[in-house]
N, C-alpha and C positions, 0 to 999 in steps of 0.2 A: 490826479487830474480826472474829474468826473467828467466820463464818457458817456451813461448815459442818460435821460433826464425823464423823473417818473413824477408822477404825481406823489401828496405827501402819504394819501393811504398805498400808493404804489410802494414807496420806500419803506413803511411799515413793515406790508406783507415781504415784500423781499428780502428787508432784515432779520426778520423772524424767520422765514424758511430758510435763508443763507446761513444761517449759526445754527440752526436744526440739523442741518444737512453735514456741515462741517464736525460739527460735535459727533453728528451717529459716524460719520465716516471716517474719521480719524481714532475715536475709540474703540471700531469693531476693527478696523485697521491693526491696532495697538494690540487689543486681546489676539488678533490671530498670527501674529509676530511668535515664533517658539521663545518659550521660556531660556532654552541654552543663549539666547541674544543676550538675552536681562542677565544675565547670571555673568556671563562675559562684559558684559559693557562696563565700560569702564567711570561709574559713579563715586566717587568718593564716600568709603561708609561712613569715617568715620567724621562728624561736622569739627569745625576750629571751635574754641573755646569763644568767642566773641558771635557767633552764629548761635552757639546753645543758650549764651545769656540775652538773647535777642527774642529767642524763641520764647525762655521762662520771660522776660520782662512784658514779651504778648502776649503770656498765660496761654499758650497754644493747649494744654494739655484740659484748660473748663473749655472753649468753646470748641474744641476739632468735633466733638460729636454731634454739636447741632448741626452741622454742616452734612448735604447730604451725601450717603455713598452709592458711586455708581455703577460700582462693582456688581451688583445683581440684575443691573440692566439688560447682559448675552446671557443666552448658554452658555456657561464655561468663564462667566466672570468669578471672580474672588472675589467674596464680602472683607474689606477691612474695617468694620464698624469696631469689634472688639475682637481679643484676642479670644482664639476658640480651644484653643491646647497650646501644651508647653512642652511639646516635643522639638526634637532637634529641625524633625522633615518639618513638620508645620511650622516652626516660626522662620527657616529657611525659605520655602515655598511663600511666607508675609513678607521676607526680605526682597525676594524676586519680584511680588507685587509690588511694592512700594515704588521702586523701578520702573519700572510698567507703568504705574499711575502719575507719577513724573516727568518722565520723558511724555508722556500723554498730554500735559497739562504745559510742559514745556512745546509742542508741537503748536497748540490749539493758538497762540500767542500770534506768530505770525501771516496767518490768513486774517488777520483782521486789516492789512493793508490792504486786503481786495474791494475792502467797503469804499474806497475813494473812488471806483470803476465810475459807482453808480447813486454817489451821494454827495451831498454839496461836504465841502472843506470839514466845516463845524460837527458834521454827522461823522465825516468818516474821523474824526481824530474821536469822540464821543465811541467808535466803536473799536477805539484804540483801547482806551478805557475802559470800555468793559472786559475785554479780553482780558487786559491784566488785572484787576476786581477782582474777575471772577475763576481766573488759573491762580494766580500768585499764591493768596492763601491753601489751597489744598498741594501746591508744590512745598510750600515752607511744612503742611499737614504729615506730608509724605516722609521730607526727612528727619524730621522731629520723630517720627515715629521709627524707619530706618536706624536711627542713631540710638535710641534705645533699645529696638531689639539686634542690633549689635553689641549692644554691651549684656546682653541676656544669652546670646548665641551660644558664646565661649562654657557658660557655666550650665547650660544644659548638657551641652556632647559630655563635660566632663562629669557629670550625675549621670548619666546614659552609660558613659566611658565603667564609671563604678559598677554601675547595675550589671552590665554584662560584666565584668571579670569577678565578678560577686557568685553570678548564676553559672559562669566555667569553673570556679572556685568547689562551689557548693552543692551543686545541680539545681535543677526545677527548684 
């Protein structure tokens, strides 16, 4: 129910700073959440068989990278653009982001009910629609990515696992 009534540059301006506002406050929100949340939360690592063949048949794996990452936007963001190492901590610590950037993107979804305050009917379902446009894809980005480096996890610790009983074996 639009409560209040703006002119159409009025509505403009206040859609554009309202999803400004929203975005920065909900993701600097998100990054200063501690990482033990994400690590406990309870995400499903690992996706169903009918989610991975959803993901390949959208070819998630050519377009995720034109898509931008916002992870460099704080202090203290994680870039998930590309894998930077193949250690146990680092792809553990991508696991926790991917988390992070989901539930993020899951958040960002329903503040778009707030556009009804102060827009007519057609606008605010329109910023319904954007909302999910523009979360959906980098939620579906997140566990696609999640889901492979789960299946990458296991066979690091255990080449990690080798290397140190290698080096207490044999020393330095």
């Amino acid at each position: 129910m639009q409560v209040f009534h703006l002119s159409i540059a009025g509505l403009i301006v206040t859609n554009v700073f309202a999803w400004l506002a929203i975005h920065v406050c909900i993701s600097y929100f998100c990054l200063r959440v501690p990482d033990s949340f994400y690590e406990s939360f309870i995400v499903r690592n690992r996706i169903k068989s009918f989610e991975a063949s959803l993901y390949e048949s959208l070819k998630i794996k050519y377009w995720k990278t034109i898509l931008p990452d916002g992870g460099g936007v704080f202090r203290g963001g994680f870039r998930k653009k590309e894998l930077k190492a193949l250690t146990v901590a680092y792809v553990s610590k991508f696991i926790v982001e991917t988390k992070r950037a989901e539930i993020n993107h899951w958040i960002l979804i329903p503040p778009s009910l707030l556009f009804f305050f102060w827009n007519p009917p057609l606008v605010g379902w329109i910023m319904v629609g954007y909302a999910l446009v523009v979360n959906i894809p980098f939620i579906m980005i997140q566990r696609y990515n999640r889901n492979r480096l789960e299946l990458l996890l296991p066979k690091l610790k255990k080449k990690e696992q080798r290397r140190r009983s290698t080096v207490e074996t044999y020393g330095t």
